[in-house]
C-alpha positions in Angstrom: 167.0 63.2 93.1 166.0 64.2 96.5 167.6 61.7 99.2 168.2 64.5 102.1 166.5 63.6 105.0 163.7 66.1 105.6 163.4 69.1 108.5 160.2 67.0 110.0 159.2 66.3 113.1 156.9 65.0 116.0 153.7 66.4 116.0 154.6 68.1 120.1 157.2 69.9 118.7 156.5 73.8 118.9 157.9 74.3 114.9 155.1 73.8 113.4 156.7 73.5 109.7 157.1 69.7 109.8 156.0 66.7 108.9 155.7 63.8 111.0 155.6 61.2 107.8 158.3 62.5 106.3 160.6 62.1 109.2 159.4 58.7 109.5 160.4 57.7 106.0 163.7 59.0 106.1 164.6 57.7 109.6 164.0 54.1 107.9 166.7 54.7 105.9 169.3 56.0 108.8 170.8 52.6 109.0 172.3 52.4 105.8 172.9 56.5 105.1 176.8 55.6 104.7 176.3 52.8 102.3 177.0 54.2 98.9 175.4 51.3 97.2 171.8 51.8 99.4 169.0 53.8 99.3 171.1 57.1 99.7 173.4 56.3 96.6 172.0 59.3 94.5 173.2 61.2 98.0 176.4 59.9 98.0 177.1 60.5 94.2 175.8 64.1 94.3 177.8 65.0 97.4 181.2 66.2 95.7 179.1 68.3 93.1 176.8 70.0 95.8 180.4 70.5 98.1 182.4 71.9 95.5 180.0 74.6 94.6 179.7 75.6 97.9 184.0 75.4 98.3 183.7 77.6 95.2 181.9 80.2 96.6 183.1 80.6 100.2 186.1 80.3 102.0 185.7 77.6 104.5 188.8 77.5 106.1 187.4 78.2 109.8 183.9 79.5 108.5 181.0 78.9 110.9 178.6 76.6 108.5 175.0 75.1 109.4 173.9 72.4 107.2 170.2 72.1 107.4 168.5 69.1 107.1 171.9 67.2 107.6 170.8 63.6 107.4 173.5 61.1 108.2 175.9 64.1 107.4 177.6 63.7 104.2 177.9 67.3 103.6 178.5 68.0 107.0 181.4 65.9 106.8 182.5 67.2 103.4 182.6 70.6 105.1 184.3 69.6 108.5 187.0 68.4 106.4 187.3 71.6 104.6 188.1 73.4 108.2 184.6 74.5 108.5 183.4 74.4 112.2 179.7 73.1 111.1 176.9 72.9 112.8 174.3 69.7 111.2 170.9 70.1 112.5 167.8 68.0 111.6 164.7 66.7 113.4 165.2 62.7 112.8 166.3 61.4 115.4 168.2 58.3 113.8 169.5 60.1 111.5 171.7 62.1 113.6 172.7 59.1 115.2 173.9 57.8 112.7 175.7 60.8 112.0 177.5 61.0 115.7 178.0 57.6 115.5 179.8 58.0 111.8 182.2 61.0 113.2 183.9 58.0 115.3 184.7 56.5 111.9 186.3 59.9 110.1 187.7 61.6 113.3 186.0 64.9 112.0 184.2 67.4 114.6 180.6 68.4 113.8 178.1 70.0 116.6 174.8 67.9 115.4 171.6 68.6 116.8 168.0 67.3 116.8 166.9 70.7 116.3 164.9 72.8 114.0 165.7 75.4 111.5 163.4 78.4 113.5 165.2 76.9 116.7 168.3 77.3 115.4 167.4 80.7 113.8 166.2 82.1 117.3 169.3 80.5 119.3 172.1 81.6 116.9 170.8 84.7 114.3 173.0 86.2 112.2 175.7 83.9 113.6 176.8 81.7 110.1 178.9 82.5 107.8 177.0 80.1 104.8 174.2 78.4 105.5 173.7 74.8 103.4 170.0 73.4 102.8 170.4 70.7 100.5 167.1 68.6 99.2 165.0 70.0 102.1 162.9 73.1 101.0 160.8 71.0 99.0 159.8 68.5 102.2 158.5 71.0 104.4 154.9 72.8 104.3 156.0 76.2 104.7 158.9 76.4 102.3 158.7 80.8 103.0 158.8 80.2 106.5 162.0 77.6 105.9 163.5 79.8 103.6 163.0 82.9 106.3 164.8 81.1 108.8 168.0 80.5 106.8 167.9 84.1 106.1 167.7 84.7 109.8 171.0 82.2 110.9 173.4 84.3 108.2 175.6 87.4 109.2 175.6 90.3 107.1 177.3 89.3 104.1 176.7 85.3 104.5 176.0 82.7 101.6 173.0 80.4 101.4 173.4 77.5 99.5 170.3 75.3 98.4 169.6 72.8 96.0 166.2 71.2 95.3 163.7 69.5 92.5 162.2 71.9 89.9 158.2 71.5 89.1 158.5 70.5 85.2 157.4 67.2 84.0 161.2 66.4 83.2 161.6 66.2 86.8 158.4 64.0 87.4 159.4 61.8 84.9 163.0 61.6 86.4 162.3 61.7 90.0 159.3 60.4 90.7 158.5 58.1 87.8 162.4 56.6 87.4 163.9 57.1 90.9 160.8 55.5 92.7 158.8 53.3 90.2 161.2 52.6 87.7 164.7 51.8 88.6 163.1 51.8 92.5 166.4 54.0 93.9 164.1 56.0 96.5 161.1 54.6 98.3 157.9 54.9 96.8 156.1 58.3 98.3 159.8 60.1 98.9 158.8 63.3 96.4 155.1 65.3 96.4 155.4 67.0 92.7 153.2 69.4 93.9 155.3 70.9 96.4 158.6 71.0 94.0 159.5 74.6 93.5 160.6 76.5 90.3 163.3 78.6 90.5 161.7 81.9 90.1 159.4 80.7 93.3 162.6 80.1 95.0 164.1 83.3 94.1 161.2 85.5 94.7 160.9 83.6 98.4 165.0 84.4 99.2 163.8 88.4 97.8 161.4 88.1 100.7 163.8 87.1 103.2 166.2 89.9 102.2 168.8 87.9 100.3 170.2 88.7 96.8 170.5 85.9 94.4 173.7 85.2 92.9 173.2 81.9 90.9 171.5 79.0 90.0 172.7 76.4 88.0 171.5 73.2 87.2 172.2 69.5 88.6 173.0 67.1 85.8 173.2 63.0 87.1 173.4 59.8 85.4 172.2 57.0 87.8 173.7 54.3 85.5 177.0 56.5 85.5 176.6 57.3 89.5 178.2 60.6 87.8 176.9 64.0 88.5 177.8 67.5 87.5 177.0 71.2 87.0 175.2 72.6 84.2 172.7 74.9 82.3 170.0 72.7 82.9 167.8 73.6 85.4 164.4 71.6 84.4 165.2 68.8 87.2 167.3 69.5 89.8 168.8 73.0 90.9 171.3 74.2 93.0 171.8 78.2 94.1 173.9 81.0 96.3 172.0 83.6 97.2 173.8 86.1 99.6 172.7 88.4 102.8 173.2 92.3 101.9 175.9 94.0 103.9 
């Protein structure tokens, strides 16, 4: 389930791959982003799974990260406390002050920015050593553009790491139909099943950019549970590496 706020903004912003209602529905829920029992519980209980495959994978121990479409910053966080000098970007406003606000709380240093992923792209390319964008690609209207971005921040032999909804009627049924309507976990309107992306869309988008794909697995969670985990099954949600040549 996607609970990541998305990279959305204003409409006199010069990026023009946002979306000024998404950012407004995410921003209402800035207030309560740290509350594992609110609207951003699926967030919270997904968290360690999405972190440890990225800990997995890369060496974070002083590793420049940006974590795209931060939100409130759980990942960023997760990451910081790694030893990963992060960077959290995202264009909600609230959000990221929630997230400045909640760095007084954990003593951890993140650099968050309102900024956007092609601002971030032309002010620091090839500058991070992974590259996080978690529940994002499938907010924004110009997922190649996105994706091309990401691509653009990584140094020659940097990780991407991305997770995101794939378009099968498992994952209507599960993330539109019992997230919003059903057991009401999201807001009503927080996922567009049309713009949810298969995996082989993904992929062919990161061949595009120049990256290599190196995995996807799938995203297993049990609301009921609040337990989540890695697995073969790829029909809802997905998470992959994908890796900048040399």
């Amino acid at each position: 389930m996607s609970t990541a706020s998305p990279e959305s903004a204003a409409s006199d912003r010069q990026d023009g791959n946002v979306s000024a209602a998404e950012i407004a529905r995410f921003d209402t829920l800035a207030a309560r982003w740290w509350d594992p029992d609110g609207e951003s519980r699926p967030l919270h209980d997904l968290n360690p799974v999405r972190f440890a495959y990225i800990a997995g994978r890369v060496a974070l121990a002083q590793a420049k990260v940006a974590d795209v479409g931060c939100g409130g910053g759980l990942l960023s966080e997760a990451l910081a406390r790694a030893g990963a000098r992060v960077t959290g970007i995202d264009l909600g406003e609230k959000v990221i002050e929630i997230a400045k606000l909640h760095l007084h709380e954990s003593a951890l240093s993140v650099d968050y920015r309102v900024q956007s992923s092609a601002e971030l792209a032309a002010a620091e390319p090839a500058s991070f050593d992974a590259v996080c964008c978690m529940e994002l690609v499938e907010h924004v209207p110009d997922p190649a553009a996105l994706v091309a971005d990401l691509a653009a921040m990584l140094k020659p032999g940097g990780q991407l790491f991305m997770s995101t909804l794939n378009r099968t009627p498992a994952a209507f049924g599960a993330a539109i139909v019992g997230a919003e309507y059903v057991m009401r976990m999201l807001p009503r309107g927080t996922h567009h099943y049309a713009q949810f992306l298969k995996p082989s869309e993904l992929g062919r988008l990161l061949r595009q950019a120049g990256l290599e794909l190196e995995d996807v697995s799938g995203l297993g969670y049990n609301p009921l549970a609040r337990k989540a985990w890695l697995s073969r099954f790829t029909a809802i949600n997905y998470v992959l590496a994908a890796r900048k040549p040399l």
